[in-house]
C-alpha positions as CSV (number, residue, x, y, z in Angstrom):
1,X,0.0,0.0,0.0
2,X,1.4,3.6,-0.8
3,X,0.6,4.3,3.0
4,X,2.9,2.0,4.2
5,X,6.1,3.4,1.6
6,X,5.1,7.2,1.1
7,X,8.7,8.4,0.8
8,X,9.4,6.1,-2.2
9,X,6.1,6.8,-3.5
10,X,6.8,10.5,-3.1
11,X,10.4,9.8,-4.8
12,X,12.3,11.0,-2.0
13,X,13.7,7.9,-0.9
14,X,16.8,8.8,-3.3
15,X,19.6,10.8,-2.9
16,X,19.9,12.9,-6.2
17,X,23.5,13.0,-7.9
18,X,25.5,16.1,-8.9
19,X,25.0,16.3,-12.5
20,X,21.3,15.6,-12.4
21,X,21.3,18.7,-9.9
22,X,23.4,20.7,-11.6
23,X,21.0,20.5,-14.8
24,X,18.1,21.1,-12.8
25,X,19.5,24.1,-12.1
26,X,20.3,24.7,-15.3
27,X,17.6,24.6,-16.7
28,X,15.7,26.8,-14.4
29,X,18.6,29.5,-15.1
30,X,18.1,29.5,-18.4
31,X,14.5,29.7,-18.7
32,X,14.6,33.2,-16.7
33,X,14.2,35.3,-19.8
34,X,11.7,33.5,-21.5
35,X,9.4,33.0,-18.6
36,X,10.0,36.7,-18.3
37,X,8.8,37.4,-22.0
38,X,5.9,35.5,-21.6
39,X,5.0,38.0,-18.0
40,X,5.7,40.7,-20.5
41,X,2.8,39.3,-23.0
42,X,0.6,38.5,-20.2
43,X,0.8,41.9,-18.7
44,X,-1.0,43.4,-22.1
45,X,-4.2,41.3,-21.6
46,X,-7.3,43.2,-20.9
47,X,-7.7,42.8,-16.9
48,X,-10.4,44.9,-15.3
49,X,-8.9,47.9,-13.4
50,X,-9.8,46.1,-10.0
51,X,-7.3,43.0,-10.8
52,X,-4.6,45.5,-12.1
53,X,-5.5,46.8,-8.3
54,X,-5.3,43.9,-6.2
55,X,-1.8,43.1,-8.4
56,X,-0.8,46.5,-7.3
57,X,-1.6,45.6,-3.9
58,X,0.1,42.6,-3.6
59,X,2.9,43.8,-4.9
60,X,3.1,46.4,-2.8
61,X,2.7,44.5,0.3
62,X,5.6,42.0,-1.1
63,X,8.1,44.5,-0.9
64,X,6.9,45.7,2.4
65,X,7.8,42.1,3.4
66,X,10.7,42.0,1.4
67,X,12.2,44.9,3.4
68,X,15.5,43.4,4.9
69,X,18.1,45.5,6.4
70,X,20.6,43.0,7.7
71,X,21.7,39.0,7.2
72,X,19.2,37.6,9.5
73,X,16.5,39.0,7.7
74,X,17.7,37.7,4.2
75,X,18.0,33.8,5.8
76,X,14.4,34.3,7.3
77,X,13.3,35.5,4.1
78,X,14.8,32.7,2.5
79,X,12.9,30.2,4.4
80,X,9.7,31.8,4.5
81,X,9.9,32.2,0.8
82,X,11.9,30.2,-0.7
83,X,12.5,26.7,1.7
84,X,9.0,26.1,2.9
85,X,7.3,27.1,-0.2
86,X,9.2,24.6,-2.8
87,X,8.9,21.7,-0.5
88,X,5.6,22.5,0.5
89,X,4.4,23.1,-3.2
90,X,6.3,20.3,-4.5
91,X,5.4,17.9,-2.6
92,X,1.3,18.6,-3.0
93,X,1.4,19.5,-6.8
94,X,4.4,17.3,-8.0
95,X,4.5,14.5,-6.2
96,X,1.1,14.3,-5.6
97,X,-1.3,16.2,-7.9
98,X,1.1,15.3,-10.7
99,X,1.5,11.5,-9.8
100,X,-2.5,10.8,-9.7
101,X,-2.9,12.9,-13.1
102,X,-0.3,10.3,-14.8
103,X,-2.3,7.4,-13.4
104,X,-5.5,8.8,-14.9
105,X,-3.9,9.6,-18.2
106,X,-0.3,7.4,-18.4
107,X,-0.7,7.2,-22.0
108,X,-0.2,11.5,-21.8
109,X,2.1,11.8,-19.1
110,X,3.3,15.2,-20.4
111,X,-1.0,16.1,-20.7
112,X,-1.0,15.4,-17.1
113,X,2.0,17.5,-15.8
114,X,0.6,20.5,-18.0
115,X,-2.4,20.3,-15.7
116,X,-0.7,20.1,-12.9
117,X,1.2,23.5,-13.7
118,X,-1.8,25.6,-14.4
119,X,-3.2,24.2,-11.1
120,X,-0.4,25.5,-9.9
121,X,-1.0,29.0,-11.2
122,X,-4.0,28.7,-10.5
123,X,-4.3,28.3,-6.7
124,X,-1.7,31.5,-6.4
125,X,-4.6,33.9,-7.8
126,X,-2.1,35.9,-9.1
127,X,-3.7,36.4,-13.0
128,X,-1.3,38.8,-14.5
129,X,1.4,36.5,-13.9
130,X,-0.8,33.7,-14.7
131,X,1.3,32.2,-17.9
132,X,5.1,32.4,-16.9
133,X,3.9,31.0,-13.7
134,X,2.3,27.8,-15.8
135,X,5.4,27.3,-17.8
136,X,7.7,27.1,-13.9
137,X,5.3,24.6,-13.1
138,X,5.9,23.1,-16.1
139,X,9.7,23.1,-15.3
140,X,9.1,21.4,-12.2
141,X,6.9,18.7,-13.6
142,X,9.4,17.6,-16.1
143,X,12.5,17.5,-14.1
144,X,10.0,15.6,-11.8
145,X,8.4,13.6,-14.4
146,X,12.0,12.6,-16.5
147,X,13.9,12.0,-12.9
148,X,11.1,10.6,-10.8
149,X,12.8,12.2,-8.0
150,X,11.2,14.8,-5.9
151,X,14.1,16.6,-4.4
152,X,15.4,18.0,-8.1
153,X,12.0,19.7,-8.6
154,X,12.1,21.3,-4.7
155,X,16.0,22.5,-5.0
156,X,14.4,23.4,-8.3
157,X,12.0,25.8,-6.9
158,X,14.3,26.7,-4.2
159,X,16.4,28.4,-7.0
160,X,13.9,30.3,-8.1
161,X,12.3,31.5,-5.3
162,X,15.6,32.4,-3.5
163,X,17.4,33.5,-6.1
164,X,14.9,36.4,-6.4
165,X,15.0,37.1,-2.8
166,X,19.1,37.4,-2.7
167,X,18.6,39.6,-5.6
168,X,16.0,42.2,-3.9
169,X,18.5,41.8,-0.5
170,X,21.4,42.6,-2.8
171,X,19.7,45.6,-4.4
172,X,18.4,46.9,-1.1
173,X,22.6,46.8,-0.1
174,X,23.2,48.7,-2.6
175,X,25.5,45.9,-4.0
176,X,23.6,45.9,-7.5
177,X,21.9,49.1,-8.9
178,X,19.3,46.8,-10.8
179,X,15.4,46.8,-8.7
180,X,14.4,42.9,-9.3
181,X,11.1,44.2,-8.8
182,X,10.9,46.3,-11.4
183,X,9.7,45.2,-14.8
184,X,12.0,45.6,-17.9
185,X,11.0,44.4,-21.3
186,X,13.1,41.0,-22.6
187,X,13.8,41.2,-26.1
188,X,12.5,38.7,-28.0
189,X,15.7,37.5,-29.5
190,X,17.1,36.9,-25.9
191,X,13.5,34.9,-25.4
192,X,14.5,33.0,-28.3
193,X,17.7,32.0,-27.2
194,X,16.3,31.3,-23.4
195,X,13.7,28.9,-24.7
196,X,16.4,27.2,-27.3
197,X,18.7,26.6,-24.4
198,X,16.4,25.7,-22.0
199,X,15.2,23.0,-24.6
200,X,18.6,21.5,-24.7
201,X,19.0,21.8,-21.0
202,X,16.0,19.7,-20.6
203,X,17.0,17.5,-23.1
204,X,20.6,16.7,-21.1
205,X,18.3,16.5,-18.0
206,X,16.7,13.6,-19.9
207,X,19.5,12.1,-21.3
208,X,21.4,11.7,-18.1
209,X,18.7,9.3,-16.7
210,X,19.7,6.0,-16.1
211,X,18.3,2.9,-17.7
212,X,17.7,1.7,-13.9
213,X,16.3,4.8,-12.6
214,X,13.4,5.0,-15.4
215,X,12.8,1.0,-14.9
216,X,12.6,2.0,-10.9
217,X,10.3,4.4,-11.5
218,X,8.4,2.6,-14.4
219,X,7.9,-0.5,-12.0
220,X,7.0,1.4,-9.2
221,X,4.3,2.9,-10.9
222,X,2.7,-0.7,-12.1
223,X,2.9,-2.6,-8.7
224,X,1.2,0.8,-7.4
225,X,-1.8,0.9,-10.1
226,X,-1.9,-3.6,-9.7
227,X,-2.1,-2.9,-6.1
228,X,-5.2,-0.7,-6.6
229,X,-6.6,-2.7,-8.7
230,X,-6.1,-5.5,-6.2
231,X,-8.3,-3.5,-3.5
C-alpha cells in the first residue's frame, strides 16, 4: 500500500546525484528570460482595473515584506519564501497532484503535468502573472516527471524563489543598482535563445537518466496501479 512506503512513493527515498542537480538548475537558469517574455505578454491582456489593483496591492505589500536591512533577515526571508514554499508546493502538486494525473492519463504523461502547472498558477490567484507561472510549473513537472525524484523539482523551486530574494537583499545593499522588482521588457531575440537553451537543458536532464532509474520508476508505478486494482 502507498501508505505503508510514502517516501518512495513521493520519490524521496533517493539521494539525487551532482549532474542531475546541476541541470536542474540549469535549466531553471536558463529559462529566466523566456518566462520573463511570456510575463511581458501577459501583462498586455485586458484585466479589469480592479485585478490591475489587487496586483498592485500585492505587490506592494511583497516589498513591504521584502524589506530586509541585515543578514538575519535575508535567511528568514529565504525560508519563509523560498525553503517552505518549494517543499511544501512540490510535494502537494508534484508528487502528488502530478502522480494521480499520470495514473488517470499514463498514455499523456506530459498532458498530465501540464495540468498540474496551471493548477499550480491557479491556486496563487495571481492572474497577471498567470502564464510564466504555468510554464515554472511546467519546469518542475518535467524534471519531476524525466527524474522521478522529488528533491530535483524542490531544489528546483528553491532556486527560483531564493534567487529572487538574494537579488532584492542585494539591491536593497546597494550591492547591484538593478530593482528585481521592477519590470524591464526581454527582447525577443534573448527569449528565443532562453527557450532554445532551456530546450537543450531539458533535453541533457533527460538524457542523463539512467536505464535503472526509469525501470525503478516505471515499475513502481505498475505494482502501485496492480495494487489498486487488487483492493
Amino acid at each position: 500500500m502507498v501508505a505503508d512506503r510514502p517516501a518512495k512513493w513521493l520519490r524521496i527515498d533517493r539521494t539525487p546525484r551532482f549532474l542531475p542537480i546541476i541541470l536542474a538548475f540549469s535549466i531553471m537558469l536558463v529559462a529566466f528570460p523566456f518566462v520573463s517574455y511570456t510575463g511581458d505578454w501577459n501583462h498586455t491582456w485586458p484585466f479589469s482595473p480592479e485585478v490591475r489593483k489587487l496586483e498592485e496591492q500585492t505587490e506592494t505589500l511583497t516589498r513591504v515584506l521584502l524589506t530586509m536591512s541585515n543578514i538575519s533577515d535575508l535567511l528568514i526571508n529565504l525560508a519563509l519564501i523560498a525553503i517552505i514554499p518549494a517543499i511544501a508546493e512540490e510535494f502537494f502538486f508534484r508528487g502528488v497532484v502530478q502522480r494521480l494525473f499520470i495514473k488517470m492519463m499514463p498514455q499523456l504523461p506530459w498532458l498530465a503535468v501540464f495540468i498540474t502547472a496551471v493548477c499550480f498558477s491557479a491556486i496563487h490567484m495571481q492572474w497577471m502573472d498567470f502564464i510564466p507561472r504555468v510554464l515554472l510549473g511546467f519546469l518542475l513537472g518535467a524534471i519531476y516527471y524525466l527524474s522521478g525524484n522529488l528533491w530535483l523539482s524542490i531544489l528546483g523551486h528553491f532556486l527560483n524563489n531564493g534567487l529572487q530574494v538574494v537579488m532584492i537583499y542585494l539591491y536593497q545593499a546597494k550591492i547591484i543598482k538593478t530593482d528585481p522588482m521592477t519590470s524591464t521588457p526581454t527582447e525577443w531575440y534573448i527569449a528565443a535563445l532562453s527557450l532554445a537553451l532551456t530546450i537543450g537543458a531539458i533535453w541533457l536532464f533527460d538524457k542523463q537518466t539512467t536505464p535503472g532509474e526509469r525501470e525503478h520508476n516505471h515499475r513502481d508505478d505498475f505494482n502501485d496501479n496492480v495494487e489498486s486494482i487488487g483492493k
